[in-house]
C-alpha positions as CSV (number, residue, x, y, z in Angstrom):
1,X,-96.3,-109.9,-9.1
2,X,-98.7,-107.2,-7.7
3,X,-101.7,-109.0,-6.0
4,X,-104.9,-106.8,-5.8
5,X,-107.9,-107.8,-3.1
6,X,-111.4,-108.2,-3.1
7,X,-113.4,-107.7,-0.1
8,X,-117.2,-108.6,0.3
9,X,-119.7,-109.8,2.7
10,X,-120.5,-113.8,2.2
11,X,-123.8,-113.5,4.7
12,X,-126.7,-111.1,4.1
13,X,-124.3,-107.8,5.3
14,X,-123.2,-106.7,8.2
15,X,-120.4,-108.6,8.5
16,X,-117.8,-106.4,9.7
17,X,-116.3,-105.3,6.2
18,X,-115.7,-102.0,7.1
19,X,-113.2,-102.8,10.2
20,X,-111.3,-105.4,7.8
21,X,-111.1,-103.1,4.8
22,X,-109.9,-100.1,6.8
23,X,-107.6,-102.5,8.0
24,X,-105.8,-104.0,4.7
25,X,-105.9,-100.7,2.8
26,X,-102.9,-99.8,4.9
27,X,-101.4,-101.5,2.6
28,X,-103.1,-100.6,-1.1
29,X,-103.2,-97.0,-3.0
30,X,-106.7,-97.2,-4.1
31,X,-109.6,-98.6,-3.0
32,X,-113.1,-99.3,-5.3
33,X,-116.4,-99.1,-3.8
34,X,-118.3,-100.6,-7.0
35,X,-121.9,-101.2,-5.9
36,X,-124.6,-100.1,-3.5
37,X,-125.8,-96.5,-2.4
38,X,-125.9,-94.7,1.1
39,X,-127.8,-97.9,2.2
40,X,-124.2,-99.4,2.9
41,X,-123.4,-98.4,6.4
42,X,-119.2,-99.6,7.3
43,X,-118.2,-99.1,10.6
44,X,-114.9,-98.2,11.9
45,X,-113.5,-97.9,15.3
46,X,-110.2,-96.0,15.7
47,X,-109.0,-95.2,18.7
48,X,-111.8,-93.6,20.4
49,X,-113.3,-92.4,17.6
50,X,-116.1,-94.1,15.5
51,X,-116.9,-93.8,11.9
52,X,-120.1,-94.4,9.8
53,X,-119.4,-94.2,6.0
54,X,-122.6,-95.0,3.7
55,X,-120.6,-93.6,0.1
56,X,-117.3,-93.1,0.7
57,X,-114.9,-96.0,0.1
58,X,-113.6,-96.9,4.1
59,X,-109.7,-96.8,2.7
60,X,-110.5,-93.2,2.7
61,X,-109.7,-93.0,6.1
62,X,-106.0,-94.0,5.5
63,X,-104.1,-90.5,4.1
64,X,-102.4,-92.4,1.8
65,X,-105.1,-93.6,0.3
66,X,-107.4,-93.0,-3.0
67,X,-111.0,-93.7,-3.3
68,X,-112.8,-94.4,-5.7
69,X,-116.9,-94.5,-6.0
70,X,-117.1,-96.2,-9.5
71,X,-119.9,-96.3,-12.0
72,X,-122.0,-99.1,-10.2
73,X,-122.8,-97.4,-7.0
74,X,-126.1,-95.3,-7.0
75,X,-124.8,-91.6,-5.8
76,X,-127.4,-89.4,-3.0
77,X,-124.9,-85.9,-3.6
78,X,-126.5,-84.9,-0.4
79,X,-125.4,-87.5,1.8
80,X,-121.7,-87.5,0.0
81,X,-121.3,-83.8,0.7
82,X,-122.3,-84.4,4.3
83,X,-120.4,-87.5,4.7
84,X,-117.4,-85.4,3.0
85,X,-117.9,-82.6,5.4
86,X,-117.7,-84.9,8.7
87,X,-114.7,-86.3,7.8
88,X,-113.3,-83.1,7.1
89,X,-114.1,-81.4,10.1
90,X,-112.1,-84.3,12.0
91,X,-108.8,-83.6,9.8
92,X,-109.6,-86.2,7.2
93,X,-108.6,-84.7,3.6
94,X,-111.3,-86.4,1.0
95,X,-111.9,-84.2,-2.0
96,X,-108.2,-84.5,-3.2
97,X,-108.0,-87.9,-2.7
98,X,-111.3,-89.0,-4.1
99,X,-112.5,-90.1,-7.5
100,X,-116.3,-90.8,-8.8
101,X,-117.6,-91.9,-11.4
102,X,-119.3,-89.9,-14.1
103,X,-121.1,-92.9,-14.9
104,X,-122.4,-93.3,-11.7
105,X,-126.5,-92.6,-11.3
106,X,-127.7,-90.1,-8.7
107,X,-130.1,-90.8,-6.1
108,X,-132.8,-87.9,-6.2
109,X,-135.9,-87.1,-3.9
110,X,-138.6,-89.0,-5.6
111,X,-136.7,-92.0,-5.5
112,X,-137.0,-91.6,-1.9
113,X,-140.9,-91.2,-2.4
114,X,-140.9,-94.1,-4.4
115,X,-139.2,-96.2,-1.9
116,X,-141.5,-95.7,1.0
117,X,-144.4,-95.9,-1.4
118,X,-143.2,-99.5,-2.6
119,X,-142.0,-100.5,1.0
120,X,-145.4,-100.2,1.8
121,X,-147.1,-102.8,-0.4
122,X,-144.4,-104.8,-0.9
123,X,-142.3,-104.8,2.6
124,X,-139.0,-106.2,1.4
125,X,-137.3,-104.3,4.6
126,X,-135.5,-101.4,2.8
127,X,-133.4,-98.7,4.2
128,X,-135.9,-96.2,2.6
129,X,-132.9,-94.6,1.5
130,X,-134.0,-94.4,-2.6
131,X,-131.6,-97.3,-3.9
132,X,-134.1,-99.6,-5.5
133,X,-136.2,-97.1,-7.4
134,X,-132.1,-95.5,-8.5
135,X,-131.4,-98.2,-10.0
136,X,-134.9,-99.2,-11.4
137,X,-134.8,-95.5,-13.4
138,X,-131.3,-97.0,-14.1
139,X,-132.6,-100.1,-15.6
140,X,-135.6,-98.2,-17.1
141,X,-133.2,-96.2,-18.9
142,X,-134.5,-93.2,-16.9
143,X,-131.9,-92.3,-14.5
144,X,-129.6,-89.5,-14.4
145,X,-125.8,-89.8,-14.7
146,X,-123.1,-87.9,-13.1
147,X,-121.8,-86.8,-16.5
148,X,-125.4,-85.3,-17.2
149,X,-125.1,-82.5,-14.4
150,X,-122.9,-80.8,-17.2
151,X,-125.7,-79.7,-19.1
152,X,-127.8,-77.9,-17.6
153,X,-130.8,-77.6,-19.6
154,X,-130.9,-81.5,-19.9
155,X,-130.6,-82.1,-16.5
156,X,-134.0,-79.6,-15.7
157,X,-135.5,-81.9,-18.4
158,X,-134.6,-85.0,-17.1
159,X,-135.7,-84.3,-13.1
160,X,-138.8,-82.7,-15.1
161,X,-139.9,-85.8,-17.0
162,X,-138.7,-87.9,-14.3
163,X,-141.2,-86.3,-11.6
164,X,-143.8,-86.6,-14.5
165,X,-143.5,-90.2,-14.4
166,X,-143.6,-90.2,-11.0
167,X,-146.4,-88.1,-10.1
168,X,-148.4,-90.0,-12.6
169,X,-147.5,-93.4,-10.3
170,X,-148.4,-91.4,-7.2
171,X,-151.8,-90.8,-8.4
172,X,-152.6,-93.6,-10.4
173,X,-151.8,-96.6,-8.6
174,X,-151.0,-95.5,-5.0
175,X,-154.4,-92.9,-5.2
176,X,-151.7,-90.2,-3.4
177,X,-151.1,-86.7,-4.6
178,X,-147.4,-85.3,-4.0
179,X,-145.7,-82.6,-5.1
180,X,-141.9,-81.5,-4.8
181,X,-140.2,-78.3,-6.4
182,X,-138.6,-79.1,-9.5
183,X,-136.5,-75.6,-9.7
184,X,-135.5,-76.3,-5.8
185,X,-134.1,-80.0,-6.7
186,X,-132.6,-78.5,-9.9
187,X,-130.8,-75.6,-8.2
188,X,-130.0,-77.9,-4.9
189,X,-128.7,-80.3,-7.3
190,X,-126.2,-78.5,-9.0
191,X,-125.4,-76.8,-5.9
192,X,-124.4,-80.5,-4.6
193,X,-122.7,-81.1,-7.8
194,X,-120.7,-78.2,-7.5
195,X,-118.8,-79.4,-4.1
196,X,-117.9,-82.3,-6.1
197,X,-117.3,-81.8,-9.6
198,X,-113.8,-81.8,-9.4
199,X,-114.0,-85.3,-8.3
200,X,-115.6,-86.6,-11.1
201,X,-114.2,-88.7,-14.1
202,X,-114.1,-91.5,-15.9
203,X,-113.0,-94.0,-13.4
204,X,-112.7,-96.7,-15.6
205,X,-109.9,-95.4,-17.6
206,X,-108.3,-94.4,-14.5
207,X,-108.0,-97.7,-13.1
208,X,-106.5,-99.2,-16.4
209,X,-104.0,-96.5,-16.9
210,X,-102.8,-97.3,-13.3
211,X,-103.2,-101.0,-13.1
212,X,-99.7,-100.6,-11.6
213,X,-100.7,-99.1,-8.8
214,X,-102.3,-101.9,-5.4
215,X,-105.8,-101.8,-5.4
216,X,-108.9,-103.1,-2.8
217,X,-112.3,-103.6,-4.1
218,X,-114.7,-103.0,-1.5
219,X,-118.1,-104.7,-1.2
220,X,-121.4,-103.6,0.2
221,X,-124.0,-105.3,1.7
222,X,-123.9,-109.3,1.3
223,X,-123.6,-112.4,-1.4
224,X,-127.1,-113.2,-0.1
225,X,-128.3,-110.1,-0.9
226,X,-127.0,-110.3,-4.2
227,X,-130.3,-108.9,-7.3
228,X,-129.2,-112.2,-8.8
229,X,-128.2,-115.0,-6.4
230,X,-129.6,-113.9,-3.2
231,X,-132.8,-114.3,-1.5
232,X,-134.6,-112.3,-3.9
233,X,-137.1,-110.7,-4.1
234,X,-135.3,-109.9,-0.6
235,X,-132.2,-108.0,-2.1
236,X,-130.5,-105.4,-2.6
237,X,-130.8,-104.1,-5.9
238,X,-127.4,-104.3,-7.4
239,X,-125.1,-107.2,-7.3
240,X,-123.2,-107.5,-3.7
241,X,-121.3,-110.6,-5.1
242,X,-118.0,-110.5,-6.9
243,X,-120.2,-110.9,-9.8
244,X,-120.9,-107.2,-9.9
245,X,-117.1,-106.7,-10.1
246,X,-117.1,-106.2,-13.4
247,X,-120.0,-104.4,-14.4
248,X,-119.7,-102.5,-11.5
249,X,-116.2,-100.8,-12.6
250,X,-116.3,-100.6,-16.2
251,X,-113.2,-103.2,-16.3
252,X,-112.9,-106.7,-18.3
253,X,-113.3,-110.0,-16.1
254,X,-109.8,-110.4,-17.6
255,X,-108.5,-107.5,-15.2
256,X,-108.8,-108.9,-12.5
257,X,-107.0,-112.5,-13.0
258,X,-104.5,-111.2,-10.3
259,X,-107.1,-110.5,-7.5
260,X,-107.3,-112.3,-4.5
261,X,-111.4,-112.8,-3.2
262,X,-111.9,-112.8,0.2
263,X,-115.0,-112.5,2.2
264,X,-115.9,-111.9,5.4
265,X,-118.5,-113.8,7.7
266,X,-119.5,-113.5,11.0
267,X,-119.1,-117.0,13.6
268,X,-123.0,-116.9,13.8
269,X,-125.5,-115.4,11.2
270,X,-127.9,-112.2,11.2
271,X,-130.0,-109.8,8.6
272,X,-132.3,-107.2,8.5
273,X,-135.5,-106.5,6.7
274,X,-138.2,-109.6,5.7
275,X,-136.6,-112.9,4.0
276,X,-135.9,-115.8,4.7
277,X,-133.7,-117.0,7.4
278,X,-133.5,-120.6,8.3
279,X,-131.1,-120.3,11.1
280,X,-132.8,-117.7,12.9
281,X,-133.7,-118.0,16.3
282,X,-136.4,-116.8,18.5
283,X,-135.3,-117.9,21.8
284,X,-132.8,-116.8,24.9
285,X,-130.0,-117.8,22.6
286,X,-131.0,-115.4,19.5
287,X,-131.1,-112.3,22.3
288,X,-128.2,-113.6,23.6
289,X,-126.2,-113.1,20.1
290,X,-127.9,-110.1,19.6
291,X,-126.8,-108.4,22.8
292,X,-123.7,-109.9,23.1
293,X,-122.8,-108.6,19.6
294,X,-124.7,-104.8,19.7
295,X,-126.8,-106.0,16.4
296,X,-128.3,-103.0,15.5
297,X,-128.0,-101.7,12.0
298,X,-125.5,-98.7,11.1
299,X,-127.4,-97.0,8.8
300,X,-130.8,-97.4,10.2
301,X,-130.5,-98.6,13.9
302,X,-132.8,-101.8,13.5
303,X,-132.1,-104.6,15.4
304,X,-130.8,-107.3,13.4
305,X,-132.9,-111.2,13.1
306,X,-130.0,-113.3,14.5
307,X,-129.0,-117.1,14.2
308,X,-126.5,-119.7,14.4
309,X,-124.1,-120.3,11.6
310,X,-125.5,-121.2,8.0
311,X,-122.8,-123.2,6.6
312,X,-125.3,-124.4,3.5
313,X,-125.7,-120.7,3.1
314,X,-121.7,-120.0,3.6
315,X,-121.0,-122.6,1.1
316,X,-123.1,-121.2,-1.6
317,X,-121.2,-117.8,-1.5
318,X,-117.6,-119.3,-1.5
319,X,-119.0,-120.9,-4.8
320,X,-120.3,-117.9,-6.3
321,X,-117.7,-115.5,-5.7
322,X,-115.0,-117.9,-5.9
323,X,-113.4,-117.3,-3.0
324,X,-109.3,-117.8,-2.0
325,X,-110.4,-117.6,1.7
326,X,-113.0,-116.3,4.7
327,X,-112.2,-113.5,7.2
328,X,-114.8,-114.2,10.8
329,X,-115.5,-111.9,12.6
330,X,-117.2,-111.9,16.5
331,X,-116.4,-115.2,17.1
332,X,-115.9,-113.6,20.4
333,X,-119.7,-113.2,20.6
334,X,-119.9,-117.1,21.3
335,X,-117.4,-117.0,24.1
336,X,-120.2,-117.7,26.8
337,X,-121.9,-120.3,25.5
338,X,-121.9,-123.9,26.6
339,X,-123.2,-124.9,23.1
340,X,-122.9,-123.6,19.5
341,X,-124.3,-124.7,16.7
342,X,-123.7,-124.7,12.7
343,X,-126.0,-125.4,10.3
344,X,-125.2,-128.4,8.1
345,X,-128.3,-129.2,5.5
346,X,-131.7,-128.2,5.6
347,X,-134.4,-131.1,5.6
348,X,-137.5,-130.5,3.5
349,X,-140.1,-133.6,3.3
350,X,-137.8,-136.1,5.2
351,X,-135.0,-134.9,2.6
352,X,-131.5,-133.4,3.4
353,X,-131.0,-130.6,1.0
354,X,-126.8,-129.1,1.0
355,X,-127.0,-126.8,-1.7
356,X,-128.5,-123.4,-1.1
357,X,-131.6,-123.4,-3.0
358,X,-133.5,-120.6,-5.0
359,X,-136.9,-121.0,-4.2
360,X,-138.2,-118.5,-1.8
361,X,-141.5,-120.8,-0.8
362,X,-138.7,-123.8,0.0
363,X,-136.3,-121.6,1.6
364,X,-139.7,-120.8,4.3
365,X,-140.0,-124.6,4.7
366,X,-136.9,-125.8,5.3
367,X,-135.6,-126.6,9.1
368,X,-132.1,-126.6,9.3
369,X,-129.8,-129.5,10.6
370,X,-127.5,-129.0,13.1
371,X,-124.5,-130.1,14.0
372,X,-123.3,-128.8,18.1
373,X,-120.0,-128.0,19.4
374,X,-119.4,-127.7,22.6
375,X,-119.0,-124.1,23.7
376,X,-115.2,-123.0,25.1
377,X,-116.4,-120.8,27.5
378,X,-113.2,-118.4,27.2
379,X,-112.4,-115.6,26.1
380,X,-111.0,-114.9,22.4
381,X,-111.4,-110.9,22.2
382,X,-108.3,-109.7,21.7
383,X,-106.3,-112.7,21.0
384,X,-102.8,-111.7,19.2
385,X,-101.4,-115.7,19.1
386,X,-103.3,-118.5,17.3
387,X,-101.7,-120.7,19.7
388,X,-103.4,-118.8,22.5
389,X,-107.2,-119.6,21.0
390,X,-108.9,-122.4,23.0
391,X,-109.2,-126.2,21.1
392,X,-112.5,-126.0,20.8
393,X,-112.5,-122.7,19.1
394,X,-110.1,-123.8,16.9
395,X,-111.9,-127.2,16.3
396,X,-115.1,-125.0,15.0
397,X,-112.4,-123.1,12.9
398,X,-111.7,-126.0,11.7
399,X,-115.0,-127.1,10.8
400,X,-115.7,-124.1,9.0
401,X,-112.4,-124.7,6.3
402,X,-113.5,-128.4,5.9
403,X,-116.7,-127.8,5.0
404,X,-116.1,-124.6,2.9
405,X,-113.2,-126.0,1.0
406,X,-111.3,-122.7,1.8
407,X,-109.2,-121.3,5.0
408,X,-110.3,-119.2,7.5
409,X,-107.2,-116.7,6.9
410,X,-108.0,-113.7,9.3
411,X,-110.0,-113.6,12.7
412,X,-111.5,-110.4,13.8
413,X,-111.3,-110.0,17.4
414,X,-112.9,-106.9,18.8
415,X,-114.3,-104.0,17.0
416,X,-110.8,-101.8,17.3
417,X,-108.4,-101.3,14.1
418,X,-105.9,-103.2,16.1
419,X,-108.1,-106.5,17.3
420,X,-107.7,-109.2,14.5
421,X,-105.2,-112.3,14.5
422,X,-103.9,-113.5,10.7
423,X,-104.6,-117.3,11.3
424,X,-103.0,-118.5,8.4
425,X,-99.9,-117.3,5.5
426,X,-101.2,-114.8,3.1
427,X,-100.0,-112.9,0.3
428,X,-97.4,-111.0,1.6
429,X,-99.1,-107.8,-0.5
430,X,-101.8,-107.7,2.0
431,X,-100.1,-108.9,5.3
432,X,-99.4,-105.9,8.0
């Protein structure tokens, strides 16, 4: 029986999700980017050549391959025309072999001005890229759809009353007078629309008619950063969980009884923006991970907080998403040191606390409890054999499944397409 694949982030992002789903869509016709904006930023190493892709699904890169931006995502046309075009100009095909949703919401300028406005009361350490105040138009019932670019007149009314309402929010509560062009973003709009519009339809009923066909759901940002079951208010705004599944594609829950849910986690911890992060670490050790792994974000160059394994944390999303099994990635970042550490509880008021909790004021208070391994001090990157990993890498591994309750199926092991090691049998549907 056909075996489809989910793959999302268990941490808070940055995981290394791009590398592993350019990876496994080798092996699957379609792959579904189903939440999230241009402030997803998966990046792929082939060859000598790197890729950033904030929209496009990363299967795309794969000529065999169809992808699909379905109705959850939150569309900049912009940034997808330009993305589009970079690709292209390095022999990459796209427009033929991509689908979008006409469901989907656009992005527009003022939700850019909105963002920056917000991020500057509120500092929840957004990309400043529009995606909250999308999908809060979305949510307000004011956005604008994909399918509404067809009619033209309603579309000038709908950027029209839209800038209304933001103007009025410029003025009113941030005391700031803006101004943008409505007839430029209407005509830039549709000019936008235009490179694309043969791309667009209705994705849902394009995924049922060809349930036969393998597909990969690709996930954005992290379980932690989940709107719903994340550190809110230190989200992202859509659900980054396999909870968004769903909603996020226009299919039943019942559709996808045959998937298989992986995630992927890195051998240490790391995030970006404000929130809480109870493993983080302040010390020679935290630079030390952050050098050693080039933590810097994709889409906006920030260096990333970074900390030792959250296995509370880890534990939390295998529950939510249901996971089959974990991908890690950079365990080769701990090669060098003589100690590494996972987090095991977090103790509040001489209490042990093991289940992720979702108060943000405890979350602040906790200190975590660790338990230490000593360090292999040897080299893992590029590993090929499991037999060839050191014991007490493996005995970490191991640590990891026990206390998860699910296998560590796939190492990464260096940034390159090439670099991973399968550590366990899989499906034989997504084996290379």
């Amino acid at each position: 029986m056909k075996k489809d694949l989910l793959i999302l982030g268990a941490q808070w992002g940055d995981e290394g999700k791009g590398k592993i789903v350019d990876l496994l869509s080798a092996n699957y016709q379609v792959v579904v980017r189903y939440q999230g904006g241009s402030n997803a930023g998966h990046t792929v190493v082939v060859g000598n050549e790197k890729f950033i892709l904030h929209l496009l699904p990363t299967g795309i890169l794969h000529s065999h391959t169809k992808g699909v931006i379905a109705q959850g995502m939150v569309v900049d046309l912009e940034l997808l025309k330009a993305e589009i075009e970079e690709l292209e100009k390095k022999g990459i095909s796209v427009r033929e072999r991509l689908i979008i949703s006409d469901r989907a919401h656009l992005v527009m300028p003022y939700h850019k001005l909105l963002d920056a406005l917000f991020e500057r009361k509120s500092k929840i350490g957004t990309t400043l890229r529009g995606i909250g105040p999308s999908y809060m138009f979305k949510y307000g019932r004011k956005g604008i759809r994909m399918c509404d670019l067809e009619d033209k007149d309603r579309l000038y009314h709908l950027i029209k009353e839209d800038w209304e309402f933001v103007k009025d929010i410029c003025e009113k509560v941030y005391c700031e007078n803006h101004s943008i062009d409505i007839d430029r973003v209407y005509e830039e709009t549709l000019m936008y629309y235009s490179y694309v519009k043969e791309c667009i339809s209705d994705v849902s009923k394009f995924l049922i008619e060809n349930k036969d066909l393998s597909l990969l759901f690709e996930g954005a940002q992290g379980t932690m950063l989940d709107v719903d079951m994340g550190t809110y208010p230190y989200v992202t705004s859509s659900n980054a969980s396999a909870l968004g599944l769903p909603n996020g594609t226009g299919l039943s829950p019942k559709f996808f009884e045959n998937t298989f849910f992986l995630a992927v986690s890195k051998a240490y911890a790391t995030r970006v923006g404000e929130g809480p992060f109870p493993t983080e670490l302040f010390d020679e050790d935290g630079n030390m991970l952050r050098n050693r792994g080039k933590e810097y974000g994709s889409t906006t160059g920030r260096p990333r907080r970074c900390g030792w394994l959250d296995l509370v944390a880890l534990k939390y999303a295998v529950d939510v998403n249901g996971l089959d099994g974990l991908i890690l990635t950079k365990l080769d970042v701990l090669d060098t040191f003589e100690e590494v550490k996972v987090c095991v509880a977090y103790e509040y008021e001489g209490k042990e606390i093991t289940r992720f909790p979702a108060s943000l004021s405890l979350l602040e208070k906790v200190k975590p409890v660790y338990k230490v391994f000593k360090g292999w001090l040897k080299h893992t990157k590029g590993i090929k054999d499991p037999k060839d990993l050191p014991e007490r890498a493996r005995e970490y591994i191991s640590f990891i499944e026990e206390y998860t309750g699910v296998p560590v199926v796939m190492l990464s092991t260096g940034p390159e397409r090439e670099e991973y090691l399968w550590l366990r049998p899989l499906l034989e549907e997504v084996r290379l």
